[in-house]
C-alpha positions as CSV (number, residue, x, y, z in Angstrom):
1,X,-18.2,93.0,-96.6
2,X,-17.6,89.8,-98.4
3,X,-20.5,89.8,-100.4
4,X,-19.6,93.8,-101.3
5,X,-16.0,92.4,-101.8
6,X,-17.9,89.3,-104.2
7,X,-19.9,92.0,-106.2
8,X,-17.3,94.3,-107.2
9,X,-15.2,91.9,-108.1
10,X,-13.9,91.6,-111.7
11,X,-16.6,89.8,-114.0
12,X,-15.4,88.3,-117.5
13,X,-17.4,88.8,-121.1
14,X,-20.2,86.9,-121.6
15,X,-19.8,83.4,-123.3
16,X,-16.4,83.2,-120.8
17,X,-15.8,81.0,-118.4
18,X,-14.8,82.4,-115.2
19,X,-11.2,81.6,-113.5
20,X,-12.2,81.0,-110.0
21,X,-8.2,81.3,-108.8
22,X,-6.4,84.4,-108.7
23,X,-5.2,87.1,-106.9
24,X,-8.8,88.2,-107.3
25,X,-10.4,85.2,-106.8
26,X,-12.2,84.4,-103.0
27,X,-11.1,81.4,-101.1
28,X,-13.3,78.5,-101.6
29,X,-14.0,78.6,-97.7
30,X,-14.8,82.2,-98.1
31,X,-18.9,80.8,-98.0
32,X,-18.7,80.3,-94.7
33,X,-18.7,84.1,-94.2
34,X,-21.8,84.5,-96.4
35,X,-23.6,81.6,-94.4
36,X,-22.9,82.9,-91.0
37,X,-23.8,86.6,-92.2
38,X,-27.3,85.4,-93.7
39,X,-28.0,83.5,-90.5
40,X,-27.5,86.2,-88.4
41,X,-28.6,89.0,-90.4
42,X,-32.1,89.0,-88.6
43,X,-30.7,88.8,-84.9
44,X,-28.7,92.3,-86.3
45,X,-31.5,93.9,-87.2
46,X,-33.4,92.7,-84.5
47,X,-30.6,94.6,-82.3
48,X,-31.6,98.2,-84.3
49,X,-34.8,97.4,-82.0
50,X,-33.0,95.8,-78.7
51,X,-29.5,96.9,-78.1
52,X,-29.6,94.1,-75.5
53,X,-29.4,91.7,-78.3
54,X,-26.0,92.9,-80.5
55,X,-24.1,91.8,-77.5
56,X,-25.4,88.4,-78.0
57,X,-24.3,88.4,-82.0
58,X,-20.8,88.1,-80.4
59,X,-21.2,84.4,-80.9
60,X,-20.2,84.5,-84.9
61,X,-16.7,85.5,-83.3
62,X,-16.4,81.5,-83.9
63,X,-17.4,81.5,-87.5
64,X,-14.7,83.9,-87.8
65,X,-12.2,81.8,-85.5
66,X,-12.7,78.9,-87.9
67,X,-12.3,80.9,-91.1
68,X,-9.8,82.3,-89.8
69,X,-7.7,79.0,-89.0
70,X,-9.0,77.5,-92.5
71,X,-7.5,80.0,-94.1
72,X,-4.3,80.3,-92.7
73,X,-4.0,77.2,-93.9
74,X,-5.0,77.7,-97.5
75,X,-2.6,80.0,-97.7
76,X,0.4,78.1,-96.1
77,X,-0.2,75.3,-98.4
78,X,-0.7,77.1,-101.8
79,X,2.5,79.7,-100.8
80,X,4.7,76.2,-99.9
81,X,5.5,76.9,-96.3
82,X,3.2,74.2,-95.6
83,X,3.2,70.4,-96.4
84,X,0.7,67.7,-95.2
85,X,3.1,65.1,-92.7
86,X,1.3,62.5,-94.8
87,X,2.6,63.1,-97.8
88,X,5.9,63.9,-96.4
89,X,6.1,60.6,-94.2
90,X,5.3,58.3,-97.1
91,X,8.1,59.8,-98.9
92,X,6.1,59.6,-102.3
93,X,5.5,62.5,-104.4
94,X,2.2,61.8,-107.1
95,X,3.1,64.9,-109.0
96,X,3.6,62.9,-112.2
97,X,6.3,65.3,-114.1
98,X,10.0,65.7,-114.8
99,X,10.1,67.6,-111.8
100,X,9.8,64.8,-109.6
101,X,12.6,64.3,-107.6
102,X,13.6,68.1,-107.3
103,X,9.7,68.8,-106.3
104,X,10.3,66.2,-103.4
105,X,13.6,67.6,-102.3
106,X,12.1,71.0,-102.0
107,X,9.1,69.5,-100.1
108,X,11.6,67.8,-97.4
109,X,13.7,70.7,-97.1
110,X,10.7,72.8,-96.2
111,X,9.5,70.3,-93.7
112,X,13.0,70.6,-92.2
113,X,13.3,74.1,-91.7
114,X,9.4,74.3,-90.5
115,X,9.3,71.2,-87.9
116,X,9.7,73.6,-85.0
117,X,7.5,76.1,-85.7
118,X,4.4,74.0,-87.7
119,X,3.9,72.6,-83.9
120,X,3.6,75.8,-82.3
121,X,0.8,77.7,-85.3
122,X,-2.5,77.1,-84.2
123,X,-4.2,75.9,-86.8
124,X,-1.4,74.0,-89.4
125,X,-2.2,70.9,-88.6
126,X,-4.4,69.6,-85.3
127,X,-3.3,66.5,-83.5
128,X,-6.3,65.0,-82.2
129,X,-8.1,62.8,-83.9
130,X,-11.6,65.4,-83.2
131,X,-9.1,68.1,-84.7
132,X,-8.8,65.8,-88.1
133,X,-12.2,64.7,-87.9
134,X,-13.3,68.5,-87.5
135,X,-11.7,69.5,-90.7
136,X,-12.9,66.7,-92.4
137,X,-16.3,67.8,-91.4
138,X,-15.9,71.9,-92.4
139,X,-13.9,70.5,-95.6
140,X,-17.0,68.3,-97.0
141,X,-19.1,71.2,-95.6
142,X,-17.7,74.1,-97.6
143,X,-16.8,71.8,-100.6
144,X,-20.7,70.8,-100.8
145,X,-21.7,74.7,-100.4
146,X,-19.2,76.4,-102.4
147,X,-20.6,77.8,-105.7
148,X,-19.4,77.6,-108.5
149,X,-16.7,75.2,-109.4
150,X,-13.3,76.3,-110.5
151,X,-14.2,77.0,-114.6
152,X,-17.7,75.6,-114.6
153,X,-20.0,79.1,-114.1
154,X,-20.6,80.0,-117.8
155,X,-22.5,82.9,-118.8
156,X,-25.5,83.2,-121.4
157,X,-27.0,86.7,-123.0
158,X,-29.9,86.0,-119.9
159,X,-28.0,85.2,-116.9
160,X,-28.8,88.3,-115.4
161,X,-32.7,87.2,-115.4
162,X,-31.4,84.6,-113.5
163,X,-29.5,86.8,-110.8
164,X,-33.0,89.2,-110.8
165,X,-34.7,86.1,-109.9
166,X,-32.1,85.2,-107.0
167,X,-31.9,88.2,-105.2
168,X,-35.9,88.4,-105.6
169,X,-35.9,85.3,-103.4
170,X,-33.5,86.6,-101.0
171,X,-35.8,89.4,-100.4
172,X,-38.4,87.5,-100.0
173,X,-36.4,85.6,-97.0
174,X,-35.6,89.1,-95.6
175,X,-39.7,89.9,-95.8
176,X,-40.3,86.9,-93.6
177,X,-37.6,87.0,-91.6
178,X,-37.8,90.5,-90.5
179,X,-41.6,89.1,-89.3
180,X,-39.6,87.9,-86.5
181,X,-38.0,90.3,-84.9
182,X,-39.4,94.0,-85.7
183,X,-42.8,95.3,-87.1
184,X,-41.8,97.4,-89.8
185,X,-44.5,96.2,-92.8
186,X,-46.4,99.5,-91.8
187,X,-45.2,102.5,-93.0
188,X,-43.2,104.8,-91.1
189,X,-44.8,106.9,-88.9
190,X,-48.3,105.7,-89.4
191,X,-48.8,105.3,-85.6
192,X,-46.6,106.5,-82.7
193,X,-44.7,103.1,-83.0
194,X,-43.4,102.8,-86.4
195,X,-40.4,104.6,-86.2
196,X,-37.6,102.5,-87.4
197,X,-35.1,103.7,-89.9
198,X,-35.8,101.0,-91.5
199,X,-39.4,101.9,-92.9
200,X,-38.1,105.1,-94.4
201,X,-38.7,105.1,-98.0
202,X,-35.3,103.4,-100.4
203,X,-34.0,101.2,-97.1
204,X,-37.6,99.1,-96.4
205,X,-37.4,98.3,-100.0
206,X,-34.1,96.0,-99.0
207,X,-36.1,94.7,-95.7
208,X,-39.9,94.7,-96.4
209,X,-40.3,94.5,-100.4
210,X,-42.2,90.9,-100.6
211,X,-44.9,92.3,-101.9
212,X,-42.8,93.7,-104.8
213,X,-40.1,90.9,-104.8
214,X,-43.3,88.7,-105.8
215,X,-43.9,90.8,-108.6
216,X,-40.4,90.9,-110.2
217,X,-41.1,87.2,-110.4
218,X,-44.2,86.9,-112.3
219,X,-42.7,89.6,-114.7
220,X,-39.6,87.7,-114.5
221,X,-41.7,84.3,-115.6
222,X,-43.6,85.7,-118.4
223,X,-40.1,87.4,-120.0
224,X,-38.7,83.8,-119.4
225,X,-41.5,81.7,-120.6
226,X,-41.6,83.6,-123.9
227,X,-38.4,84.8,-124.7
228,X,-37.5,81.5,-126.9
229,X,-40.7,81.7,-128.8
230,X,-41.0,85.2,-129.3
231,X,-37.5,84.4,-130.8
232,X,-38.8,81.7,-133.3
233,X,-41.9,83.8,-134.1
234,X,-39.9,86.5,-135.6
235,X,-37.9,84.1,-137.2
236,X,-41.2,83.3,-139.0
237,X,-41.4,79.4,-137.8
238,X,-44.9,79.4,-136.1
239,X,-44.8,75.4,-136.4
240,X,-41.4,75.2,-134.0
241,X,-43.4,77.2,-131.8
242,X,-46.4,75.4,-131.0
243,X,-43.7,72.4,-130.8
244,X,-42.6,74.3,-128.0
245,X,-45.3,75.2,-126.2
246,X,-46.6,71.7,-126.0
247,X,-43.8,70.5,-124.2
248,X,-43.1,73.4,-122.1
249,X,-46.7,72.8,-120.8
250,X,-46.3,69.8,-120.6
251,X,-43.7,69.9,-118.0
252,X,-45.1,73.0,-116.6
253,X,-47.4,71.6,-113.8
254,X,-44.8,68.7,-112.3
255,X,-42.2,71.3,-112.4
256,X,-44.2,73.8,-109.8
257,X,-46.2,71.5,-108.0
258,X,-44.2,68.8,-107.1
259,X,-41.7,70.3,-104.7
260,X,-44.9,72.4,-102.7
261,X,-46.3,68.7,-102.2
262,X,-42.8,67.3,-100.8
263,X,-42.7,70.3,-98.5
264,X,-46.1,70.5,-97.2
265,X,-46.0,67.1,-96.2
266,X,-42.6,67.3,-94.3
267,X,-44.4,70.4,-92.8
268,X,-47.3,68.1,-92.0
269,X,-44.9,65.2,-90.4
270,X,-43.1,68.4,-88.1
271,X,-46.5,69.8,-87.2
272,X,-48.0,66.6,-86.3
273,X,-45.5,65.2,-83.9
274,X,-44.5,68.6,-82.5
275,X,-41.5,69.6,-84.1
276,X,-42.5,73.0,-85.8
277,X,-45.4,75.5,-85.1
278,X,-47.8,75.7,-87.7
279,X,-47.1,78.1,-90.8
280,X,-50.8,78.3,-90.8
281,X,-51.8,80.2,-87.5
282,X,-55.5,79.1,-87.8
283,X,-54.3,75.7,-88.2
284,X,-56.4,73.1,-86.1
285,X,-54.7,69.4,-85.5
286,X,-56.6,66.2,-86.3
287,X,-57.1,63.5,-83.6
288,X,-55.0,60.8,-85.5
289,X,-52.2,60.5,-87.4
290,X,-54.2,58.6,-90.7
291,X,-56.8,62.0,-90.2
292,X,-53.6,64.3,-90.9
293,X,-53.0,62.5,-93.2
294,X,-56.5,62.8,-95.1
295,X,-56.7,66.3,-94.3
296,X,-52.5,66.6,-96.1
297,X,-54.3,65.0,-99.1
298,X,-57.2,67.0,-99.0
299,X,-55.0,70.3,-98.9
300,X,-53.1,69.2,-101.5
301,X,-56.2,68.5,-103.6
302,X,-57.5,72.3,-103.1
303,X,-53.6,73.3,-104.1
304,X,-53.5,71.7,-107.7
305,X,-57.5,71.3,-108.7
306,X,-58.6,73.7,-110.8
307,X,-62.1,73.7,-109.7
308,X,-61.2,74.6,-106.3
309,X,-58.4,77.2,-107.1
310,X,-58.8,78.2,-110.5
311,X,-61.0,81.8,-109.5
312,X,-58.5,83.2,-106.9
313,X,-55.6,82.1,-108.6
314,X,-56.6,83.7,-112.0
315,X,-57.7,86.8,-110.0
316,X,-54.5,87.1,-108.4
317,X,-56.4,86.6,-104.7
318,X,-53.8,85.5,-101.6
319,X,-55.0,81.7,-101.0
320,X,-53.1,80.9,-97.9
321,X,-52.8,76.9,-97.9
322,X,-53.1,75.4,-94.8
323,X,-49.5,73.8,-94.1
324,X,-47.5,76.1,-96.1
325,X,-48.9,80.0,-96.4
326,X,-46.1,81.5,-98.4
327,X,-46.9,78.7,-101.6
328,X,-50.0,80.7,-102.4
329,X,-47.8,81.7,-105.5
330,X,-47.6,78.2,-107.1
331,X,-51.3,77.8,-108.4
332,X,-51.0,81.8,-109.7
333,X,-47.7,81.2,-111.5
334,X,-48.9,77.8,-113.0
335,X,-52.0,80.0,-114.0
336,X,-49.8,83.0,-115.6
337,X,-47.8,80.5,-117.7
338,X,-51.2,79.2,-118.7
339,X,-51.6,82.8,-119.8
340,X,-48.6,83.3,-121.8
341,X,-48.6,80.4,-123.5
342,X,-52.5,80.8,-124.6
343,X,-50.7,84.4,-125.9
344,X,-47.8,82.6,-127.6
345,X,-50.1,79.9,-129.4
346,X,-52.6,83.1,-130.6
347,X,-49.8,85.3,-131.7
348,X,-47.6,82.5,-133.2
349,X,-48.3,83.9,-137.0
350,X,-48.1,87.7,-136.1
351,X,-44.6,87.5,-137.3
352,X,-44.9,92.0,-137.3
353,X,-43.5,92.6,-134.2
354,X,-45.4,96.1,-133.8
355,X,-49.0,94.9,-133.9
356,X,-48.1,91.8,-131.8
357,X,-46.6,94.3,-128.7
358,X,-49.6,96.3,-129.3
359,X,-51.7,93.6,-128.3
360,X,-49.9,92.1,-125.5
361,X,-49.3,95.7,-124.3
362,X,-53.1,96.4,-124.2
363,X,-54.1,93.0,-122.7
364,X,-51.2,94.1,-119.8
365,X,-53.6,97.2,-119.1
366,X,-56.7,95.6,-119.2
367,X,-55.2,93.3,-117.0
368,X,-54.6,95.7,-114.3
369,X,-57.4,97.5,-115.2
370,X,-60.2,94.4,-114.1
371,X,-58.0,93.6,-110.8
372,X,-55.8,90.5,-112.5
373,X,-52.5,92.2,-111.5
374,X,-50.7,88.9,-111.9
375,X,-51.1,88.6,-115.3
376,X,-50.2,91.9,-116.0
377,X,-47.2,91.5,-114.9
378,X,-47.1,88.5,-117.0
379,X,-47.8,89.9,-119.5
380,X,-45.6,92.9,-118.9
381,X,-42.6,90.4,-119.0
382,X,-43.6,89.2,-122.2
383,X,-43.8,93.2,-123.6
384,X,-40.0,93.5,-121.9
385,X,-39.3,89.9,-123.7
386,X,-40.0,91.0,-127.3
387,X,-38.8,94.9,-126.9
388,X,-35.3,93.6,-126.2
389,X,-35.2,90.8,-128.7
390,X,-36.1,93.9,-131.0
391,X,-32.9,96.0,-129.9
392,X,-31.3,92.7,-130.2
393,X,-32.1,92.5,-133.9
394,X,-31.2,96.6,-134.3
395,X,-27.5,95.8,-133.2
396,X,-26.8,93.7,-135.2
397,X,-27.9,94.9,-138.2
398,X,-26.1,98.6,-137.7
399,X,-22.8,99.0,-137.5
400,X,-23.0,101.7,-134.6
401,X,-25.0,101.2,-131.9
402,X,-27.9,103.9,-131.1
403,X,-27.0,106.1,-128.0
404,X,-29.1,105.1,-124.8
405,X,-30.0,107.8,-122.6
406,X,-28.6,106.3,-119.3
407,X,-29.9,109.1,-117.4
408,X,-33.4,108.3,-118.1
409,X,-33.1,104.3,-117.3
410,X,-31.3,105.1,-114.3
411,X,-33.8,107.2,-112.9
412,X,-37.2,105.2,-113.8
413,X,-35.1,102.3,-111.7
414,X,-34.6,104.2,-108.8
415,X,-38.1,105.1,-109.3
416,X,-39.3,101.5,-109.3
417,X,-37.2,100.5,-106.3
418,X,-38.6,103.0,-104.7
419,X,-42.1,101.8,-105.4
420,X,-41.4,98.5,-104.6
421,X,-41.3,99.7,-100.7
422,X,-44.7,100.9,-101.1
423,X,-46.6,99.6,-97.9
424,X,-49.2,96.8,-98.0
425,X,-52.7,98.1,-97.6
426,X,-54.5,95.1,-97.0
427,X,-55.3,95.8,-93.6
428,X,-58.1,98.8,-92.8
429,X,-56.3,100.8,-90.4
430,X,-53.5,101.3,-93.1
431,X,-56.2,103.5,-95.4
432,X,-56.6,105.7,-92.7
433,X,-53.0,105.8,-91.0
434,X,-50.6,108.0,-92.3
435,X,-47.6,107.3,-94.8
436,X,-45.0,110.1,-95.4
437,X,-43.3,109.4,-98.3
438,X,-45.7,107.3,-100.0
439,X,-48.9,109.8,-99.6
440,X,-48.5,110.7,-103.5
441,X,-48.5,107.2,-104.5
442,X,-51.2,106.5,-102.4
443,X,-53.3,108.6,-103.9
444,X,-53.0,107.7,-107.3
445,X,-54.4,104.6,-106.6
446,X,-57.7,104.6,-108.5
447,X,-61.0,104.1,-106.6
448,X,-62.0,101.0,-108.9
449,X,-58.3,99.3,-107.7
450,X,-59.7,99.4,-104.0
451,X,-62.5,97.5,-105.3
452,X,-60.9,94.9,-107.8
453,X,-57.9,93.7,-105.4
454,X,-57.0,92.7,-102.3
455,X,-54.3,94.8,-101.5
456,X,-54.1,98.2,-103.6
457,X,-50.5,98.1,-103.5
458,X,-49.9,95.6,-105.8
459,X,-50.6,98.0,-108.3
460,X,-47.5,99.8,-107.2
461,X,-45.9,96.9,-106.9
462,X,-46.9,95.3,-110.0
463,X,-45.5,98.9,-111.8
464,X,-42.6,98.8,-110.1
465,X,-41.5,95.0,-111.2
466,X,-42.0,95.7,-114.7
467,X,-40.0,98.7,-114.1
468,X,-37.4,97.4,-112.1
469,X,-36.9,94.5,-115.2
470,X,-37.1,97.1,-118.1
471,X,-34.4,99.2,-116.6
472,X,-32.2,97.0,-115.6
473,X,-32.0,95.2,-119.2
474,X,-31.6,98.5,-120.5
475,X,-28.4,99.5,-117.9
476,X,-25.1,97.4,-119.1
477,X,-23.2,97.9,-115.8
478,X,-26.3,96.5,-113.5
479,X,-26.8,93.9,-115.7
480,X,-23.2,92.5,-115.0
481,X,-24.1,93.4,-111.4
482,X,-26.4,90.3,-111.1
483,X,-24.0,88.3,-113.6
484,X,-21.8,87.9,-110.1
485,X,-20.8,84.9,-108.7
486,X,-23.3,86.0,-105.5
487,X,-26.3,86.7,-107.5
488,X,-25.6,83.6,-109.9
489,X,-25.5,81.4,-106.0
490,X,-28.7,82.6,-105.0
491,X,-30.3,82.0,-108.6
492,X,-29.3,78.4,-107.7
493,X,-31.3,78.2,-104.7
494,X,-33.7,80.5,-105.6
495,X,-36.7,78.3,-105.8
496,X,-35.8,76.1,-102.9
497,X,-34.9,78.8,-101.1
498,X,-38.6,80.5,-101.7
499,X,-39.8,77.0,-100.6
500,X,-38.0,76.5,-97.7
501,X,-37.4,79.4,-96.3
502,X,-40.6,80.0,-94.1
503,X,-40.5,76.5,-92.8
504,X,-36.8,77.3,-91.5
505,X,-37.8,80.4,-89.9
506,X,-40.6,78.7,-87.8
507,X,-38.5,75.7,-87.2
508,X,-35.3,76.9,-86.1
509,X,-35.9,81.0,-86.6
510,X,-37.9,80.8,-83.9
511,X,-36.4,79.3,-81.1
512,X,-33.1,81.0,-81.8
513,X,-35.0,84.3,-81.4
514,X,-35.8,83.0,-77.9
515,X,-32.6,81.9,-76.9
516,X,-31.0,85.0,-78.1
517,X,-33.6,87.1,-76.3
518,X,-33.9,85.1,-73.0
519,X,-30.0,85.4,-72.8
520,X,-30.4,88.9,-73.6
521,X,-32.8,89.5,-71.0
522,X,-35.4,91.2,-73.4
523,X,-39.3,90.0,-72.9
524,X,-40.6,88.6,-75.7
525,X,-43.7,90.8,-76.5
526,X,-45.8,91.1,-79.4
527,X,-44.7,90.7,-82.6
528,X,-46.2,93.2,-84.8
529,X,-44.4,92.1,-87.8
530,X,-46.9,89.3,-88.3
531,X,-49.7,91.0,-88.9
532,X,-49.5,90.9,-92.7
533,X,-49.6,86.6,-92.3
534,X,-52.5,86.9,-89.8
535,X,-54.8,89.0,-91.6
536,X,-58.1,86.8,-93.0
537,X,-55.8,83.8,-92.5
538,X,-59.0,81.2,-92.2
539,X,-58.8,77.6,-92.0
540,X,-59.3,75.7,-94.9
541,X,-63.0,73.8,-94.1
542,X,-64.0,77.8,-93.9
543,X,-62.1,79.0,-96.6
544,X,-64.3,79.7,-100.0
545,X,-62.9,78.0,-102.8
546,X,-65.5,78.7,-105.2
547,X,-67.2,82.1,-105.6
548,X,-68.9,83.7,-108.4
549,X,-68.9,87.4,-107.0
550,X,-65.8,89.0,-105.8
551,X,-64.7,88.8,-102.2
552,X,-65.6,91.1,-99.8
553,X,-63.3,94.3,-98.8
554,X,-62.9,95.3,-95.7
555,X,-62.0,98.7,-96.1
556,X,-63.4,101.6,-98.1
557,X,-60.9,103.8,-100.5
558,X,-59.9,107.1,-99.1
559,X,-61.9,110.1,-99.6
């Protein structure tokens, strides 16, 4: 509710900074609702599956005990019903204006009328010094995870890329974490198990959409990438652009690879003495410490080399590293920016914007066309890029703006979010297992797709986050949707979120599913919901990291 609360709530005109007090404005404490809610948003859905288990989600009665107390508080000290005894004991008053002494006065006389009853409300003040220390605690807590600060959250013409890209990362989290408690990545009904509401086409899209979450991001990276350039070029100053795709390459590579190194090796230090289970499930220990160690180096050798990496990566082939599976992105984004800047430095004198979107709209198809679905979606983002730079340029030079068929935007989004549930079919008994309410996607699939990639759905996928960009620039009122204070939070953390989410799961995820199940009194089972992570997962001394002839399939398109 607080996060519906948090999207709905009035948003200001771009170029404003936003008042973060008001009568409509959240309490800065009001984070420790969101935390608590995306903890134990998997153990709630986990209950859909084991009833056993919601009796056990009883426990964030205490998040809302403290919040509740918090609160109170708040609001007796900004209403003045409620002054520190501090302040009131030292008998100085800092306020600094003419106001002084009749500020105090009022100050004492409230303490006076309050004494008896501040002692008796439970949470005005605590006595003990683990009640002060507590609040200290929660104080520096919320102050260090409270986003953003009063009058500093100032929107630009793109920060609704940036909200795209936040709540791409959160449904990323969902995708893994949903891994841990239910196996819903197979469609519904494709065998006598899969029947959770949540695989029904629209609500897996919020629950199981990595696959298409991934997407959004690479179309999201080649409209970011470009957008400045494509800006310069038709300004008709080609020299400012290769200026400025020198030293965005430049940066590029330390900017993507250095936090996957930092990670992996933490994830090396908790694997190695015990602390974590391997992300890895065909991860194999060395004897000794200093062998880790190699075999860390090694890994992070086959992560940033070219020569080892450069085939898959460019082919958009799943590379699952050994410490770290869900990083298999990083060498295939740093290869799709290598791609749009290659198309920025050819097209830097096309100043016509018409043949330049004809080329890069053609290279999108051919693209998909060969199997390279991730830099069609590159690509794709740098179409979306340079069509609205064009309406853009329209606006301002007519004095009425052109009607937009809402109708027709709203429907190819819910469309795309629709195809962005599509199910993964990289496993062979999902090309034979039925999917209602995907069977029409399905097949459209070309034959030559089944042979080119992987995982035929990325097709869909790849379709669907092009669309699901393109749309929602063209829709006003969902733009301002991810210009919220939520969405602009979780584009903060986004990329250290994608990073770290997967290690958290397994570190911590983990055993609280056990607790919570043990005390629930439900066996633990199989978890089904792994089986996307498991499949081909080989360890790295049998992993091929150089192949001139595509990888074997192993499953055959449908008849």
């Amino acid at each position: 509710m607080l996060a519906l609360h948090w999207c709905t709530r009035p948003w200001p005109k771009r170029g404003k900074t936003r008042n973060t007090h008001g009568p409509n404005s959240l309490p800065r404490d009001a984070w420790i609702w969101f935390s608590s809610t995306y903890m134990f948003l998997p153990p709630v859905l986990g209950a859909i599956h084991q009833p056993q288990i919601l009796g056990i989600i009883i426990i964030t009665n205490l998040v809302n005990h403290v919040h509740h107390q918090r609160a109170w508080s708040e609001s007796m000290r900004s209403s003045g019903d409620y002054v520190r005894r501090d302040h009131v004991r030292s008998g100085d008053n800092k306020l600094g204006d003419d106001n002084d002494h009749e500020s105090k006065d009022v100050e004492l006389g409230l303490l006076s009328a309050h004494q008896g009853a501040e002692a008796s409300r439970p949470g005005a003040f605590p006595r003990s010094r683990l009640g002060r220390f507590t609040c200290r605690v929660l104080s520096l807590l919320l102050a260090f995870i409270s986003y953003p600060k009063p009058g500093s959250l100032r929107l630009r013409s793109t920060s609704w890329l940036d909200g795209v890209r936040g709540v791409a990362a959160l449904a990323v989290y969902l995708f893994h974490a949903m891994g841990c408690w239910a196996p819903i990545v197979p469609a519904w009904r494709a065998d006598k198990n899969q029947n959770s509401p949540l695989q029904l086409p629209f609500i897996r899209t919020i629950f199981v959409a990595g696959g298409g979450a991934v997407a959004v991001f690479f179309v999201l990276s080649g409209y970011v990438l470009t957008h400045r350039c494509l800006r310069l070029i038709r300004s008709r100053a080609p020299g400012q652009v290769y200026h400025a795709v020198g030293s965005s390459l430049f940066r590029r590579g330390f900017r993507l690879y250095l936090p996957p190194i930092l990670i992996t090796f933490c994830e090396m230090i908790a694997t190695r003495f015990g602390f974590a289970p391997p992300l890895n499930f065909n991860f194999k220990p060395e004897p000794t410490f200093l062998g880790q160690l190699w075999d860390w180096l090694v890994e992070t050798n086959r992560l940033v080399n070219p020569r080892h990496n450069f085939y898959r990566a460019i082919r958009g082939l799943v590379t699952h590293p050994k410490y770290d599976a869900v990083i298999w992105t990083i060498p295939v984004e740093y290869y799709g920016s290598l791609f749009c800047y290659l198309l920025l430095l050819a097209l830097a004198r096309v100043a016509s914007p018409r043949p330049r979107m004809a080329v890069v709209g053609f290279l999108c198809i051919a693209a998909m066309a060969v199997g390279c679905w991730n830099l069609s979606c590159f690509a794709a983002g740098m179409l979306i890029a340079d069509i609205n730079l064009g309406q853009d340029e329209d606006e301002q030079q007519q004095e009425t703006p052109r009607p937009c068929r809402r109708w027709l935007w709203w429907t190819i989004f819910l469309f795309a979010f629709y195809a962005a549930g599509f199910p993964t079919l990289v496993y062979a008994s999902a090309i034979a297992a039925p999917m209602p309410g995907f069977e029409t996607l399905r097949g459209l699939i070309p034959g030559a797709v089944y042979a080119s990639m992987e995982d035929p759905a990325r097709l869909w996928w790849s379709i669907a986050g092009a669309a699901l960009l393109l749309s929602i620039s063209q829709l006003p009122r969902l733009r301002a949707v991810f210009e919220t204070y939520l969405c602009q939070y979780l584009a903060k953390i986004s990329f250290a979120m994608y990073l770290v989410h997967e290690f958290c799961l397994v570190l911590f995820g983990l055993r609280v599913k056990g607790v919570l199940m043990a005390l629930a009194g439900v066996a633990p089972g199989t978890n089904g919901g792994l089986l996307y992570w498991t499949h081909n997962l080989r360890p790295a001394s049998a992993r091929r990291v150089h192949d001139a002839t595509p990888p074997t399939l192993h499953f055959q398109p449908p008849a």
